[in-house]
Steps between C-alpha positions, in 0.01 A plus 500: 500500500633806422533855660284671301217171534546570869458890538168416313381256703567675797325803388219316406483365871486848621252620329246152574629435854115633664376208242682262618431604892133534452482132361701349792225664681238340310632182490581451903132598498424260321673226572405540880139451381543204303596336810270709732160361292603131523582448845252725577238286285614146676447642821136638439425166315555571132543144301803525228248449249377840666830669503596385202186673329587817648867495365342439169255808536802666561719385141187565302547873604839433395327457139291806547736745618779387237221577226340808653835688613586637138174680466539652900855639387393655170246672724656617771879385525695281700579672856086569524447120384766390744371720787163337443562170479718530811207611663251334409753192589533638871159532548448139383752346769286705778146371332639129510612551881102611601292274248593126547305358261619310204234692248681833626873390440457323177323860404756673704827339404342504127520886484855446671571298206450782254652756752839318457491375162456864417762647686764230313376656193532866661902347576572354192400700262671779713828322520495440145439820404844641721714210423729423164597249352841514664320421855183390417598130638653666812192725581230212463751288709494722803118538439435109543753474734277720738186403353605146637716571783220773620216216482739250711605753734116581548435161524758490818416829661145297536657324802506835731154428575166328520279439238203451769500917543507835291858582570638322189270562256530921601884461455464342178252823408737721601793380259278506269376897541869525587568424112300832434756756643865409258271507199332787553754678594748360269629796228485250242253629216220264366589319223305485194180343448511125425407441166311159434515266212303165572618195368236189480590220724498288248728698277750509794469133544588442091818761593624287794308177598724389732552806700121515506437165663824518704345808678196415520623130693755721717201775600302160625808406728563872595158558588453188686828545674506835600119466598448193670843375601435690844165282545661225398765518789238582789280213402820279544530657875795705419535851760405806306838590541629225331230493195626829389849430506427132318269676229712853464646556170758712579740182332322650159642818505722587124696738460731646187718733507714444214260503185527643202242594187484171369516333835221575783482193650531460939775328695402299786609539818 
């Protein structure tokens, strides 16, 4: 890598550091409610059939959010979108701590579902915007490196308290409004509006077959794992403690920092 590549890259990290703070934010938030909701569930009586409903309430608005966040941008750009959905996601952690029912959290988590899914799309589209082609591979790498190292880290800060109460589930809101404050004030300008060109799924599956089914085998595993592994691990008797460190995915984490324009790909670590 040379100087020049460097000085780039560095700048670029200057100018997207609130980014990159904001979505730790998010994703501790997260990740402490994706354990909070299970144990929470098994203790009030929830069947994994149950639990695993609600996680898929929650993906679908994965689905949503990915397909409605273009039009939200064009209309009123990404730090309003972002402070929205960051919002709305706080609120939804607080709503799920009062209304134990499993009709509220699959309804609940569902709209957390497109909260999230668009704020990736508020990210990446951001990120691609500021980065080159020089850094590009670096840039994305430090983005899933705390978009997975955020979720596990969530995941363990779960263990300072009891699912049983209200303290948990307010700290995870709080991260999550805390997300709010870098990106607003960040002194990073919008970027432009995402322009859209839809491609039919079948089209894209004549393009690449084979990344089509690979992905779409790997988002079953993902899902599965990053949903239910938790339930999974207190129905075998395992400590809550323990559960999240067995089903953490910290291990997952990839990170690059040595790509080039023809060569985007993460290390793992």
């Amino acid at each position: 890598m040379t100087i020049s590549s460097n000085n780039s890259t560095s700048k670029t990290l200057l100018g997207i550091w609130a980014l990159f703070l904001a979505f730790a934010f998010v994703q501790l938030g997260n990740g402490i409610q994706r354990v909070l909701l299970p144990v929470r569930g098994e203790s009030e009586g929830f069947s994994p059939s149950t639990m695993g409903l609600v996680m898929a309430f929650h993906f679908a608005g994965y689905l949503f959010g990915a397909k409605s966040a273009p039009i939200t941008l064009r209309s009123v750009g990404h730090i309003r979108v972002f402070s929205a959905m960051a919002s709305l996601a706080s609120i939804g952690v607080l709503v799920n701590s009062a209304l134990i029912t499993p009709f509220t959290w699959c309804g609940i988590y569902f709209i957390s579902g497109i909260c999230t899914a668009t704020i990736y799309v508020v990210l990446e589209s951001w990120l691609n915007d500021r980065a080159s082609n020089e850094n590009r591979g670096q840039i994305l790498g430090i983005y899933m490196l705390i978009n997975l190292g955020g979720s596990a880290g969530g995941q363990l800060l779960a263990n300072l308290g009891d699912a049983g109460g209200f303290r948990m589930f307010i700290f995870s809101s709080v991260l999550l409004s805390l997300a709010i404050v870098p990106m607003t004030l960040s002194a990073s300008s919008n970027p432009p509006a995402p322009t859209t060109s839809s491609m039919p799924f079948l089209e894209l599956y004549k393009l690449v077959p084979s990344a089509v089914v690979g992905t779409t085998f790997a988002s079953f595993v993902q899902g599965g794992m990053s949903s239910m592994a938790i339930v999974f691990a207190i129905e075998a008797g395992m400590s809550t403690g323990k559960a999240t460190i067995e089903s953490n995915n910290f291990c997952q984490c990839r990170f690059d920092w040595s790509s080039t324009s023809t060569n985007t790909t993460g290390t793992p670590v």
